[in-house]
C-alpha positions as CSV (number, residue, x, y, z in Angstrom):
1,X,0.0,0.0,0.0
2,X,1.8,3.2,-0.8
3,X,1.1,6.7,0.5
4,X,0.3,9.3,-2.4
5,X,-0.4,12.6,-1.9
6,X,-2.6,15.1,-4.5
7,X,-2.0,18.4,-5.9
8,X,-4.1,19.9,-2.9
9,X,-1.7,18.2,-0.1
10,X,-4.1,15.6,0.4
11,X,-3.0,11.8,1.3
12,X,-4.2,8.8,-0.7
13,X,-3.9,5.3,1.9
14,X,-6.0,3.0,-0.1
15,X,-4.7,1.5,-3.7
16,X,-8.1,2.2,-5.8
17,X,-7.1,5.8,-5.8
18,X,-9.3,7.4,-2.7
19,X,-8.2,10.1,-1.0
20,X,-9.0,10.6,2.9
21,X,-10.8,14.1,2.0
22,X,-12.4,13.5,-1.0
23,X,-16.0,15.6,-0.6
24,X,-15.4,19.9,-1.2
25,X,-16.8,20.2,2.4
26,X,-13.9,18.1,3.3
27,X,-11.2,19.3,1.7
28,X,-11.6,22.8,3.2
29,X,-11.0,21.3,6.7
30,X,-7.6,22.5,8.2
31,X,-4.8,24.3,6.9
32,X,-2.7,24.0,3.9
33,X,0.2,22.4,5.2
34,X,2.1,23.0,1.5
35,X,1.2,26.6,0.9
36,X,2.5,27.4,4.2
37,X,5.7,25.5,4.1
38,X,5.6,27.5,0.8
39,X,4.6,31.1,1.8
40,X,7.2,33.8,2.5
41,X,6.2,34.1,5.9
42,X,7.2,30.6,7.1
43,X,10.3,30.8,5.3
44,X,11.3,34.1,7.4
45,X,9.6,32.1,10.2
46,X,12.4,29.0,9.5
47,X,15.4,31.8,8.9
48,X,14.6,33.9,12.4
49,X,14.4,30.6,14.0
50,X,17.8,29.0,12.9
51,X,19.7,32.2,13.1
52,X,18.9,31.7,17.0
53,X,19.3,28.1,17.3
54,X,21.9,26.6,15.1
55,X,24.7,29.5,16.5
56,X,23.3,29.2,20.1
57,X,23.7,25.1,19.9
58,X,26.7,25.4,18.5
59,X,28.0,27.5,21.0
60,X,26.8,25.7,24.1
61,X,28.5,22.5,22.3
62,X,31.6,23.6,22.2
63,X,31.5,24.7,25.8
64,X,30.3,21.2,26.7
65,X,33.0,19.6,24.9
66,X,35.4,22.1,26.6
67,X,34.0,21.0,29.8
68,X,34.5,17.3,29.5
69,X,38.3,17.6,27.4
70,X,39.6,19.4,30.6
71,X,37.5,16.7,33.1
72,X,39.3,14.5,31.1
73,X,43.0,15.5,30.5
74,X,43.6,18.5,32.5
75,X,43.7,17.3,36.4
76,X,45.6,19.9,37.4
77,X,43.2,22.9,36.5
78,X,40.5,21.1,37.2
79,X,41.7,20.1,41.0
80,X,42.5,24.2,41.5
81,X,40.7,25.2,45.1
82,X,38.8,27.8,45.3
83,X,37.2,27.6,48.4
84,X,37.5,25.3,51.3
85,X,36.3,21.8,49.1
86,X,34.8,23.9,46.2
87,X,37.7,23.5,43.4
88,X,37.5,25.0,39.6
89,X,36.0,20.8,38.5
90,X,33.0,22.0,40.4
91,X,32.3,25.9,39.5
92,X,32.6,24.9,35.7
93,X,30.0,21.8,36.5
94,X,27.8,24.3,38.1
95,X,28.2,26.7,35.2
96,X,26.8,24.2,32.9
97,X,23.5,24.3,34.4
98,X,23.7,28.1,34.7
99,X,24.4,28.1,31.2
100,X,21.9,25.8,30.1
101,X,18.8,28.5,32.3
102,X,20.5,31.2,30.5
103,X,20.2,30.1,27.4
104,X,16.4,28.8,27.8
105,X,15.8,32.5,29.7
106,X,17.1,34.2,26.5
107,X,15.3,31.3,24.3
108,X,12.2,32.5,25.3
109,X,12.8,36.0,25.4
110,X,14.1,36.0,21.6
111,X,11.0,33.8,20.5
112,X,8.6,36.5,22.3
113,X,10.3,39.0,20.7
114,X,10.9,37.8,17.1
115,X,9.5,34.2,16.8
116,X,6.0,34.7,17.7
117,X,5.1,37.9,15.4
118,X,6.3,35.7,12.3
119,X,4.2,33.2,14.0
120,X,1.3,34.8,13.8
121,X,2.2,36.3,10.2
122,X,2.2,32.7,8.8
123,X,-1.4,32.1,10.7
124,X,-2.7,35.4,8.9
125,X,-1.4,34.0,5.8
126,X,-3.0,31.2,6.4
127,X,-6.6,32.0,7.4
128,X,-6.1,30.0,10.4
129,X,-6.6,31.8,13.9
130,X,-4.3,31.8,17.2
């Protein structure tokens, strides 16, 4: 059985042909997943969303990794007190789950800001309401 889709977006499960929304009063139920995915809006949508994530995953990555290569291979620095039992091992662990709530703090501040207008764009452009 192979999944086929129509030039309106719609999917076709059953081999003679029939689509799931075949009836007019059918096929205007819901959005139109491929004109969205199409429209300018999502597409600035997509662009506002990976400028934010891709450099803010790769930077927390590499912060990570920096974390663990000196657990790993740099005793020394990592053994460093700084205050009675507290050593430089433990402030950097720490910092990793500061980091992570500052980055989900600024996350939601930069999708208030700039994701959810172009949200709402793309459900203008749509017909579909919040």
């Amino acid at each position: 059985m192979a999944l086929a889709t129509d030039t309106q977006g719609r999917y076709s499960v059953s081999p003679d042909g029939q689509f799931l929304f075949d009836s007019d009063e059918d096929a205007d139920r819901g959005p139109d997943f491929a004109a969205i995915r199409g429209s300018a809006e999502f597409g600035a949508l997509r662009r506002r969303f990976r400028r934010f994530v891709f450099p803010m995953t790769a930077l927390f990555m590499g912060w990570y990794l920096a974390f663990v290569l000196l657990a790993a291979y740099d005793h020394p620095f990592m053994a460093i007190q700084v205050s009675g039992l507290i050593n430089v091992g433990m402030l950097l662990g720490l910092a990793q789950f500061v980091s992570t709530v500052v980055i989900m703090l600024v996350y939601t501040r930069y999708a208030r800001l700039r994701l959810d207008p172009a949200l709402e764009a793309v459900r203008a452009s749509s017909g579909e309401s919040s």
